[in-house]
C-alpha positions as CSV (number, residue, x, y, z in Angstrom):
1,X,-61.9,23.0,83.9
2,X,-63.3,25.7,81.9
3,X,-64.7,28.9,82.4
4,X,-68.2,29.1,81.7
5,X,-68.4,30.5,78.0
6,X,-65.1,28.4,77.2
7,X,-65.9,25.9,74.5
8,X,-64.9,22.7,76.2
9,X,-61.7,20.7,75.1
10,X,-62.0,17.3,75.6
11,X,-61.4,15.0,73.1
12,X,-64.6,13.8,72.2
13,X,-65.6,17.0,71.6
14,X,-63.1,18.2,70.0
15,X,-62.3,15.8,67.5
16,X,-65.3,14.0,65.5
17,X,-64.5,10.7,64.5
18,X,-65.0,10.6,60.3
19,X,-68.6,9.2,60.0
20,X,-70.5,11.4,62.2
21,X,-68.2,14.7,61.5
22,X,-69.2,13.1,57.3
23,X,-73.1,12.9,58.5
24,X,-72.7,16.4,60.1
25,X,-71.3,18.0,57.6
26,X,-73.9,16.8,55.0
27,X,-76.3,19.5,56.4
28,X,-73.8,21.8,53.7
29,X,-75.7,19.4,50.8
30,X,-79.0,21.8,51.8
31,X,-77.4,24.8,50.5
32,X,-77.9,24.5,46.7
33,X,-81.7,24.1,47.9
34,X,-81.7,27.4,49.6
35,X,-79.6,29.2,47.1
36,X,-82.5,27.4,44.3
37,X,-85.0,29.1,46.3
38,X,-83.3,32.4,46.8
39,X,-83.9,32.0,42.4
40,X,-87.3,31.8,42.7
41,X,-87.9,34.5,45.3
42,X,-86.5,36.7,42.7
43,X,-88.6,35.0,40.0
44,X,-91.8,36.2,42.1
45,X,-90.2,39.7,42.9
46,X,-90.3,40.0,38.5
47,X,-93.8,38.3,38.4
48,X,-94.9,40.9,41.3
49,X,-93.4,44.0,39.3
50,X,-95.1,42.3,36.0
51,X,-98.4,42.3,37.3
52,X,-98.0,46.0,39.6
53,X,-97.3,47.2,35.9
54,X,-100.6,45.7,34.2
55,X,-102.6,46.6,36.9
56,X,-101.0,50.3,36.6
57,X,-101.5,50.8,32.7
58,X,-105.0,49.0,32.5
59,X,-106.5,50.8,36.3
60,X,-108.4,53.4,33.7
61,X,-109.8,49.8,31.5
62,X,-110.3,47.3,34.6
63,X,-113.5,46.7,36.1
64,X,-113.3,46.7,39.9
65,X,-113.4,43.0,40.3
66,X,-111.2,42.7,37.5
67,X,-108.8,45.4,40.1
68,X,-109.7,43.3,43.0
69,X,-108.7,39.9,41.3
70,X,-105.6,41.6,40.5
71,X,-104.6,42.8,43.5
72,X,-105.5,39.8,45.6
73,X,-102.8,38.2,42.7
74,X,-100.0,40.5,44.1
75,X,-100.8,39.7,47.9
76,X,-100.8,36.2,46.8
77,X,-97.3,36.6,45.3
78,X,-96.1,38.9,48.7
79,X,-97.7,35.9,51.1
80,X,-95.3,33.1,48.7
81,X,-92.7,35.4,49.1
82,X,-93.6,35.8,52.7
83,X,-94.0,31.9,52.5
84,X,-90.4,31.7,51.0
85,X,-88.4,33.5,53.5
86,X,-89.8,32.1,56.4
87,X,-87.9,28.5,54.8
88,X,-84.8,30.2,53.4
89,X,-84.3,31.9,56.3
90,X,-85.8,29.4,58.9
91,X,-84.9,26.4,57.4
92,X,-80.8,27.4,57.1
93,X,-81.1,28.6,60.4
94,X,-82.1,25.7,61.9
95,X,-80.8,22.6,59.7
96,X,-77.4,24.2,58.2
97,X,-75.7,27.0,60.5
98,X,-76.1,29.8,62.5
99,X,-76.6,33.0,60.7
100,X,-75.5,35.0,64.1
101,X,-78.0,38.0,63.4
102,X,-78.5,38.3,67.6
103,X,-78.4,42.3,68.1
104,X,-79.0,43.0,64.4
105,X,-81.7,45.5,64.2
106,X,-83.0,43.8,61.2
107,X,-83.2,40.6,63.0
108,X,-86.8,39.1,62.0
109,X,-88.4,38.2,65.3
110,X,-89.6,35.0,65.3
111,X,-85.9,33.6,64.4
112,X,-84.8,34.2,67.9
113,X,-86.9,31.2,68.8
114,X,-87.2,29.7,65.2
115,X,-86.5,25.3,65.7
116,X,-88.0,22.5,63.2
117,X,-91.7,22.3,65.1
118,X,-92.2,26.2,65.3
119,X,-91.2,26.5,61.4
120,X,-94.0,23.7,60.6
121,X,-96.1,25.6,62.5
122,X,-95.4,29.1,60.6
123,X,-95.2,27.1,57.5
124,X,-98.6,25.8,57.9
125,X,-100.3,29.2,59.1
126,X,-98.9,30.6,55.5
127,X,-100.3,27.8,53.8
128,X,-103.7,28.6,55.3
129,X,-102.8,32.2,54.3
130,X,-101.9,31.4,51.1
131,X,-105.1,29.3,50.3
132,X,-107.4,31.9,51.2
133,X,-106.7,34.4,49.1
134,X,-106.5,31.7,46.0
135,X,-110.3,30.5,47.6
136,X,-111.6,34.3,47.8
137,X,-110.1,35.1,44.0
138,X,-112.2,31.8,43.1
139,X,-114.8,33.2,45.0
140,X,-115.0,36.1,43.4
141,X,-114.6,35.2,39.5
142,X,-117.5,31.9,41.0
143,X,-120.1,34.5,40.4
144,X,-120.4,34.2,37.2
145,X,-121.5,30.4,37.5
146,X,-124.9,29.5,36.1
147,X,-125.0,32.7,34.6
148,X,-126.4,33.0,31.0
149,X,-124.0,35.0,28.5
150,X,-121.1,34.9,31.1
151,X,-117.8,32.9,31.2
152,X,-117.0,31.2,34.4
153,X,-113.5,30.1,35.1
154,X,-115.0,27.7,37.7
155,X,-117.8,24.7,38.1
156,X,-119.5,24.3,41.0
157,X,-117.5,21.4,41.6
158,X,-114.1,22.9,41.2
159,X,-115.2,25.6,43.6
160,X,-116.3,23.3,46.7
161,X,-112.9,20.7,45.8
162,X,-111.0,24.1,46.2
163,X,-113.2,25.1,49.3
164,X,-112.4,21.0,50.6
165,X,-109.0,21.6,50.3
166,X,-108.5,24.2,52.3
167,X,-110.6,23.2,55.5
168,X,-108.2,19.8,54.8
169,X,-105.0,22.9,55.5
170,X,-106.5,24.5,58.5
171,X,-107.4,20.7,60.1
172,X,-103.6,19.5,59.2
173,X,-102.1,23.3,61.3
174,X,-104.4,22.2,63.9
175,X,-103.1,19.0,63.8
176,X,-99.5,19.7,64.5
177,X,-99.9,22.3,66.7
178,X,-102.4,20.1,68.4
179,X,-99.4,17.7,68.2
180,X,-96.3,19.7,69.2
181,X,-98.5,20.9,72.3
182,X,-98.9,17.6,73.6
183,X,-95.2,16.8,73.2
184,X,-94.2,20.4,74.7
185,X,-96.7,20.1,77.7
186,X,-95.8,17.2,79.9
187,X,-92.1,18.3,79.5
188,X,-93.2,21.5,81.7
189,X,-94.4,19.8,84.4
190,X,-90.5,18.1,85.4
């Protein structure tokens, strides 16, 4: 018998039969995604610095909306970036291997109780996060709507479809956390 922290040795364990250890190791197919996404994290880290450096050389020419637009554009690219490690690092955690980081001092928090239904969760609460700085920048540039002599990037329309959308992303969070609470809570009462 083993001692407890021994991995065990029986057979069955020890030895997968060739479907299953084939289906298990197909988890290893995910990590072109992640590398694909590591890409574009470093596509938005240029697009980030591209933007800091027109907002830097035009601050003396902008107007302050025109400042405020483009700032809310960089903490739209942080919060996608944000967005982007919480599945690169979340989602290989979870569905490909360990990434053993217990003890490292740079060990993100929430990863130490990371699994698929608190990462939709996350996921979702970025989203939201996500959709209301692109409905405030809408917001903003919307005054100009109805406006005589001014350009508006937006209709009336466009603005209250954008506005639709998002209460559609806070209903669907509160759906699945309304959803993984009910699955969570009768499992506490055995």
């Amino acid at each position: 018998m083993p001692h407890p922290g021994e991995p065990s040795t029986s057979p069955e364990l020890a030895a997968m039969r060739p479907l299953p250890a084939l289906i298990f190791s197909s988890r290893w197919l995910q990590l072109p995604l992640y590398i694909g996404l590591i890409v574009a994290q470093c596509v938005y880290v240029f697009l980030f610095l591209k933007e800091l450096m027109h907002l830097v050389v035009h601050a003396f020419d902008f107007s302050e909306q025109q400042i405020m637009l483009v700032v809310l554009g960089l903490i739209d690219v942080v919060m996608i970036s944000n967005l982007l490690i919480m599945v690169i690092v979340g989602g290989y955690e979870t569905f490909v291997s360990r990434l053993r980081l217990e003890g490292h001092p740079d060990q993100p928090e929430w990863l130490s109780h990371v699994n698929a239904s608190v990462l939709k969760i996350k996921l979702a609460m970025a989203i939201i996060g996500i959709s209301s700085i692109h409905l405030l920048r809408t917001f903003i540039e919307a005054g100009n709507i109805g406006i005589t002599g001014r350009t508006a990037n937006y209709t009336e329309s466009g603005v209250l479809l954008q506005t639709l959308i998002h209460v559609v992303f806070i209903l669907s969070a509160i759906g699945i956390a309304w959803v993984d609470r009910m699955t969570v809570v009768p499992n506490k009462g055995h």
